[in-house]
C-alpha positions as CSV (number, residue, x, y, z in Angstrom):
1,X,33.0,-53.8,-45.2
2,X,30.5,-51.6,-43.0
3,X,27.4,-53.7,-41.8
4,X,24.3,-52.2,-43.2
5,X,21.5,-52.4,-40.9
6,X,17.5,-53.6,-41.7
7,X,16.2,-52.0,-38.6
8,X,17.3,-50.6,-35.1
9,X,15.7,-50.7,-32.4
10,X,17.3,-48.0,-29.7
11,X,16.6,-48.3,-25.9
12,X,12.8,-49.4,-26.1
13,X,11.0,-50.1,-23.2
14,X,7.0,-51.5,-23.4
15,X,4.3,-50.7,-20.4
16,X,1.3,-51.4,-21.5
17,X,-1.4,-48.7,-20.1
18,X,-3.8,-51.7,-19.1
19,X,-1.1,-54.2,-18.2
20,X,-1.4,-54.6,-14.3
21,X,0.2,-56.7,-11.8
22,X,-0.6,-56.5,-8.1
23,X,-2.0,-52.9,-8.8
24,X,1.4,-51.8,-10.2
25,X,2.2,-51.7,-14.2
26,X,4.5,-54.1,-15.9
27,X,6.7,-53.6,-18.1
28,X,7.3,-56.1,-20.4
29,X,9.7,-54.7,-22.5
30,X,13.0,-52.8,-20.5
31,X,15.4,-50.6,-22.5
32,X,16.1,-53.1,-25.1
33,X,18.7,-52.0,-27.5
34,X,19.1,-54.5,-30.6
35,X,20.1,-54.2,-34.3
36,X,19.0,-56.9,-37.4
37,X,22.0,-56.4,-40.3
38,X,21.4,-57.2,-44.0
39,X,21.7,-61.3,-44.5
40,X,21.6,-62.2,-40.9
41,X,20.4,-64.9,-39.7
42,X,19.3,-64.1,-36.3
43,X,17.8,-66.9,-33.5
44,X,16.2,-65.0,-30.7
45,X,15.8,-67.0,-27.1
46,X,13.6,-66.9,-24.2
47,X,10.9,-68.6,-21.8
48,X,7.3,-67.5,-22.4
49,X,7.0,-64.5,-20.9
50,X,10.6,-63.1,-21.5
51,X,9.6,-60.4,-24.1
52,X,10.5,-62.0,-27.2
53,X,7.0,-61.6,-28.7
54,X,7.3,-58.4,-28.0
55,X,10.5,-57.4,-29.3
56,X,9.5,-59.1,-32.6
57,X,7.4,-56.6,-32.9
58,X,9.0,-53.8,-32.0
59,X,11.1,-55.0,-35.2
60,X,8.3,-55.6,-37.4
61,X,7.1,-51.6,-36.9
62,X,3.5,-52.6,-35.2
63,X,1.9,-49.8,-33.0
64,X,2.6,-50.8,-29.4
65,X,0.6,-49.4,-26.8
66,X,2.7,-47.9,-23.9
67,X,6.5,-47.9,-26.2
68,X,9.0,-45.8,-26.0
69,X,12.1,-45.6,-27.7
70,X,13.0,-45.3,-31.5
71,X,12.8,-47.5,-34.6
72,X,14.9,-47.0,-37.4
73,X,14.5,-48.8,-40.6
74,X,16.0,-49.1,-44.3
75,X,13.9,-51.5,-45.3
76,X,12.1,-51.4,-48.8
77,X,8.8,-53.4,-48.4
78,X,5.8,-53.4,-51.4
79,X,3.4,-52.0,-48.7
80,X,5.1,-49.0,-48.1
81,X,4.6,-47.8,-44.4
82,X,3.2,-50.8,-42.9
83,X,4.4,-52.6,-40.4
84,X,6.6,-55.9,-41.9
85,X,4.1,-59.4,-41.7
86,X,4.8,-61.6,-39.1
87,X,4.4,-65.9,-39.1
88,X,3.1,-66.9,-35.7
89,X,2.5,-70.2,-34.6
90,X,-1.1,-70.9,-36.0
91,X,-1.2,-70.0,-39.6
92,X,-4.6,-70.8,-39.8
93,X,-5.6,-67.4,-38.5
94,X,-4.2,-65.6,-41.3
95,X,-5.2,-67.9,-44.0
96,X,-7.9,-66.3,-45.8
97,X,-7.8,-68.2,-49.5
98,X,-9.0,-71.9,-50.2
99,X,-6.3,-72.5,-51.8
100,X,-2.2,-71.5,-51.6
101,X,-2.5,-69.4,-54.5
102,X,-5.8,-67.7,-53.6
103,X,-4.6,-67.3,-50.2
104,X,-1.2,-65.2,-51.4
105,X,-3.5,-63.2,-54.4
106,X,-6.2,-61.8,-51.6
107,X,-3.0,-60.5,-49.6
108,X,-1.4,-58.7,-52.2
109,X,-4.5,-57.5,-53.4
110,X,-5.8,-56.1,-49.7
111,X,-2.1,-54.6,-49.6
112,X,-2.5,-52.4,-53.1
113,X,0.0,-53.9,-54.8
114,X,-0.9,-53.5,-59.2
115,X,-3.5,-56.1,-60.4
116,X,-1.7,-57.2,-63.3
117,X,1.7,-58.4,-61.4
118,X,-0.2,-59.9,-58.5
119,X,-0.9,-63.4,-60.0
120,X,3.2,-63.5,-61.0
121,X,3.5,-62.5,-57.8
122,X,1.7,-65.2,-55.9
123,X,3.0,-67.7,-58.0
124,X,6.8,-67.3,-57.7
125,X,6.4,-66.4,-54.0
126,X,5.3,-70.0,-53.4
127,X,7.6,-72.2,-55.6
128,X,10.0,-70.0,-53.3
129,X,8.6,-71.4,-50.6
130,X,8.5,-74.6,-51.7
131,X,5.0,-75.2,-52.5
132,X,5.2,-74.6,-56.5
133,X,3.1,-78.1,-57.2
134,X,1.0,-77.2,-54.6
135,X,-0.7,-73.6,-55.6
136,X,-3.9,-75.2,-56.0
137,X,-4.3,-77.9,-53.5
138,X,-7.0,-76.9,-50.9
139,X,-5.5,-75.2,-47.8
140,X,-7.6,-77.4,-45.5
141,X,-6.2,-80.3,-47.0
142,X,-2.5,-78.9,-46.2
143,X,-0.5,-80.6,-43.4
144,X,1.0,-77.9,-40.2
145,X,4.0,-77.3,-42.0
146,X,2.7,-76.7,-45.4
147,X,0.1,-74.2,-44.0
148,X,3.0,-72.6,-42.6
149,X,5.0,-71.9,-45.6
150,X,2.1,-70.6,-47.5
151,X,2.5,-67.9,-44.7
152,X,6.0,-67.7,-45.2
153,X,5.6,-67.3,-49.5
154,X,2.9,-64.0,-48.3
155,X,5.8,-62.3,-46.6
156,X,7.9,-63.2,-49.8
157,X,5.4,-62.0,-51.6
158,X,5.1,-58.9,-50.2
159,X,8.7,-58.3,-50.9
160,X,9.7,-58.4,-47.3
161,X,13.6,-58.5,-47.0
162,X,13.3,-59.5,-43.1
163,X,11.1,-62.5,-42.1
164,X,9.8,-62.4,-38.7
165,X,9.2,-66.3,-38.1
166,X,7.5,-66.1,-34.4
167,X,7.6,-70.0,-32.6
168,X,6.2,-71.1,-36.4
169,X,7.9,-74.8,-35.5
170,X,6.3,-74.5,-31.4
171,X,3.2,-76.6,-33.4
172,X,4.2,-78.5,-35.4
173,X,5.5,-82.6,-35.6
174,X,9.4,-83.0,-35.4
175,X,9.2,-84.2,-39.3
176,X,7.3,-81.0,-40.4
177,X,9.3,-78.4,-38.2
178,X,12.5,-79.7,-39.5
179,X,10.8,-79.3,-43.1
180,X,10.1,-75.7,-42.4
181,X,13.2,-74.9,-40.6
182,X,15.1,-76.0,-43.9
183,X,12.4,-74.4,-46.4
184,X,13.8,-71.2,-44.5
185,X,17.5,-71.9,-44.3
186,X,17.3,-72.1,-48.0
187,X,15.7,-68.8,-48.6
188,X,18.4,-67.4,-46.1
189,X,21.2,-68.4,-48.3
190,X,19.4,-66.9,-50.9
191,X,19.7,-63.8,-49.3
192,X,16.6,-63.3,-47.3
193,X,17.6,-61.7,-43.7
194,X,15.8,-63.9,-40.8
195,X,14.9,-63.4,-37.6
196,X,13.7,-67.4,-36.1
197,X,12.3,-67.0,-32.7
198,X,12.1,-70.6,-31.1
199,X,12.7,-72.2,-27.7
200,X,14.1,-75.3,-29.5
201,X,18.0,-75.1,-29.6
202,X,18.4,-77.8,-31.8
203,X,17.0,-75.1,-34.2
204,X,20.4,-73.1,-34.0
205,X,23.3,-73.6,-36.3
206,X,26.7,-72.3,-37.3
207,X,26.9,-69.4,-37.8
208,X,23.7,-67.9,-36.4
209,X,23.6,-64.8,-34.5
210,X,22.1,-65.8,-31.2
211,X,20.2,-63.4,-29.1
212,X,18.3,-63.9,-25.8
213,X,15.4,-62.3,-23.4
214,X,14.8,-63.0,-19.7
215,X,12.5,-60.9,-17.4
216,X,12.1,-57.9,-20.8
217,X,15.7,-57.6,-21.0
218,X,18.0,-58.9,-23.8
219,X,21.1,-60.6,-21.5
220,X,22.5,-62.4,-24.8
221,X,24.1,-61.0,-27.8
222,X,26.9,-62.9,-29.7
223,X,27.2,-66.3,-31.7
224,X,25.8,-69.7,-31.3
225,X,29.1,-71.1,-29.7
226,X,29.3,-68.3,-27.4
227,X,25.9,-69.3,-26.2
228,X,26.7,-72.9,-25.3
229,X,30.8,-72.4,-24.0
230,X,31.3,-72.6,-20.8
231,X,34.8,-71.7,-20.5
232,X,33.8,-68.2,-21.3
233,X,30.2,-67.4,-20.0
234,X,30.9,-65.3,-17.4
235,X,33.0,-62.8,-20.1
236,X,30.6,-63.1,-22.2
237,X,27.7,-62.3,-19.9
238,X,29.5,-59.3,-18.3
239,X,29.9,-58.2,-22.1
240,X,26.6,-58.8,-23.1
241,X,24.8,-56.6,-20.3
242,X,26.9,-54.7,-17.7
243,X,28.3,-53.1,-20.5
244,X,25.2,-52.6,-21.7
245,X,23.7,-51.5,-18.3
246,X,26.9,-49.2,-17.9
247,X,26.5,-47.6,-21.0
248,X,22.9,-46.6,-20.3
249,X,23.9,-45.2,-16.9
250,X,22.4,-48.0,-15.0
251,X,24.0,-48.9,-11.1
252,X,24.9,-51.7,-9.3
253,X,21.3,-52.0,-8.5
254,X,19.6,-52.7,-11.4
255,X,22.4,-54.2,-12.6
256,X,22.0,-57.3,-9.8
257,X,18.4,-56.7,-11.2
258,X,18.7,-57.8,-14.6
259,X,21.1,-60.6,-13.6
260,X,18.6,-61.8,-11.0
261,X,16.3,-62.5,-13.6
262,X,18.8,-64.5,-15.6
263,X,19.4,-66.4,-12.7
264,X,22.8,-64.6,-12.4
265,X,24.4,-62.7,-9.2
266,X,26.3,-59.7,-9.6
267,X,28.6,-58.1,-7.2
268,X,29.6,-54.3,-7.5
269,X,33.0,-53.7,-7.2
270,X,34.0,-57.3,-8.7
271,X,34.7,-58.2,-11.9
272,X,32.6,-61.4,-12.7
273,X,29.6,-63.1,-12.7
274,X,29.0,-66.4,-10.9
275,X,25.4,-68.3,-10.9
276,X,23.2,-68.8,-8.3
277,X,24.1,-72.1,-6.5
278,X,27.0,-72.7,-8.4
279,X,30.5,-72.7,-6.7
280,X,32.5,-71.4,-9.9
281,X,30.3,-69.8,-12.2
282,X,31.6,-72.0,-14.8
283,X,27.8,-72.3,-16.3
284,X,26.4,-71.8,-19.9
285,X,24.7,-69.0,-20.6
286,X,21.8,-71.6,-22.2
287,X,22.1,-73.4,-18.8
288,X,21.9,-70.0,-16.5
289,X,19.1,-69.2,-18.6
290,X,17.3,-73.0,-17.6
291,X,17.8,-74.1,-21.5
292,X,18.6,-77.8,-22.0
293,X,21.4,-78.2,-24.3
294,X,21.5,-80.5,-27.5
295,X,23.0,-83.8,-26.8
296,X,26.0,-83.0,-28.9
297,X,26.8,-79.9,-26.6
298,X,26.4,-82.2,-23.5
299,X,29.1,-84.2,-25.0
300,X,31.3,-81.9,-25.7
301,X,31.1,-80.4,-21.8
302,X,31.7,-84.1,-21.1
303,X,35.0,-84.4,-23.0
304,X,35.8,-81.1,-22.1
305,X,35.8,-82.1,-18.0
306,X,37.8,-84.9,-19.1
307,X,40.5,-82.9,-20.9
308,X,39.3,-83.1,-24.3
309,X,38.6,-79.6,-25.6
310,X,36.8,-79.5,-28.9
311,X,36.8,-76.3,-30.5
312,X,34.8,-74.8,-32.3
313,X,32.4,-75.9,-29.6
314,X,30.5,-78.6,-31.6
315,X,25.9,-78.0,-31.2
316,X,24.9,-80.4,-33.6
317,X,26.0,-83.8,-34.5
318,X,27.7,-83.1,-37.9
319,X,29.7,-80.9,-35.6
320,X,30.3,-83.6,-33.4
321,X,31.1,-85.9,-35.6
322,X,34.1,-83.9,-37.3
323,X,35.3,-82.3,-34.2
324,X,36.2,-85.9,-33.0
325,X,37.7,-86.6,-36.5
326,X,39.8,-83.3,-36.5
327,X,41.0,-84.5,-32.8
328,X,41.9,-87.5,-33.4
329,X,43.6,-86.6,-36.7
């Protein structure tokens, strides 16, 4: 079956006209080329500073000063035309009601939706968001997390297919972001396509799509065990961006550029990648890109120097755990 894509995003690069650094521009964003498909559940990576602020952006449809590039979407939102909401990491700037209910009702109602299906509305956005015995608490009363979801059930409630969840855990105690994180993963096995953008790789699970930005370049496309195996980084790096680079017409020299930045050396005329300061390359892409890996992955790198190869690469403990049971079976 033919993927179906939400929206595409086709080389885009982002200088912003005011943006200077040692009198020259900077560009923050470089020729990024990504798609989101229907359903997805997509984790996108990178350092503050990398671009991936930006690029959720770019997604979401907002006017960016100084972009170039195209946008293409097939996304049917309830505000026609308007760029899709993002979550960022402080709810509490968006959070105009005194209570969860009043909050969701004054955003449909700013967005034009019809007067007598906003209250319906508000009220089955929130039980989807978990916070159905809580529509009339008051918001100030609300702990991180719950503030959160209340701006998680406005996107719902503004019918938006795609959630653009910016850093909304980056804030919050371990308890609340993992009560977040799983409000979420419910709604995405309802359906609900999701793009998570975190620097927390406990965050990632099977089956996400992982994607990752260094220096305003996406350097990582491909899944979650991809991003951790070592055995295979170099492939999949070469993959990932040379092709990428190639395909655009780039050279050896901004080619070495963009692996620079990932803290990656490139040699024309050799097929490979090897990391700086590293004798055989045989690096991570979430360690080449300075990202310390969950303790279950650290294991299995352990067992894997030792001659024990768990596949598929274990990242979380359940993994873990039945990986050894499967090998020792």
């Amino acid at each position: 079956m033919e993927q179906i894509y939400q929206v595409e995003l086709k080389k885009v690069s982002v200088t912003p006209p005011a943006l200077h650094h040692d009198g020259e521009t900077v560009t923050i964003l470089k020729d990024v080329s990504f798609s989101i498909y229907e359903g997805e559940w997509v984790t996108l990576l990178g350092r503050n500073g990398s671009g991936k602020s930006t690029l959720a952006k770019a997604v979401a449809g907002c006017r960016i000063p100084g972009a170039t590039g195209s946008r293409s979407s097939r996304l049917q939102e309830a505000a026609e035309g308007k760029p899709l909401p993002i979550v960022l990491q402080h709810p509490e700037a968006s959070l105009l009601g005194a209570t969860p209910w009043e909050d969701v009702v004054l955003l449909l109602e700013q967005n034009g939706l019809q007067a007598e299906t906003i209250a319906e509305e508000a009220e089955r956005a929130l039980s989807r968001a978990g916070l159905g015995e809580r529509l009339w608490q008051p918001i100030e009363t609300l702990s991180g997390g719950q503030k959160q979801l209340v701006a998680i059930a406005g996107c719902l409630a503004m019918r938006s297919p795609l959630l653009v969840l910016d850093e909304v855990t980056a804030m919050l105690e371990t308890e609340a972001a993992a009560g977040v994180l799983e409000q979420v993963r419910q709604l995405h096995r309802t359906g609900v396509t999701v793009l998570w953008i975190t620097q927390k790789l406990d965050e990632i699970e099977q089956g996400d799509r992982v994607a990752a930005m260094s220096g305003g370049r996406l350097v990582f496309d491909g899944t979650a065990e991809q991003w951790f195996d070592r055995a295979g980084a170099a492939e999949n790096m070469r993959k990932n961006w040379i092709g990428e680079r190639e395909a655009a017409g780039c050279g050896g020299a901004e080619k070495a550029d963009v692996g620079s930045r990932a803290g990656l050396r490139f040699e024309p005329g050799k097929q490979g990648i090897s990391c700086s300061g590293s004798e055989d390359g045989k690096l991570s892409m979430c360690e080449r890109l300075g990202f310390a890996a969950p303790y279950a992955v650290q294991v299995a790198w352990e067992l894997e120097r030792l001659g024990v190869k768990l596949r598929p690469l274990p990242f979380t403990a359940e993994m873990l755990a039945e990986a050894v049971k499967r090998y020792g079976g």
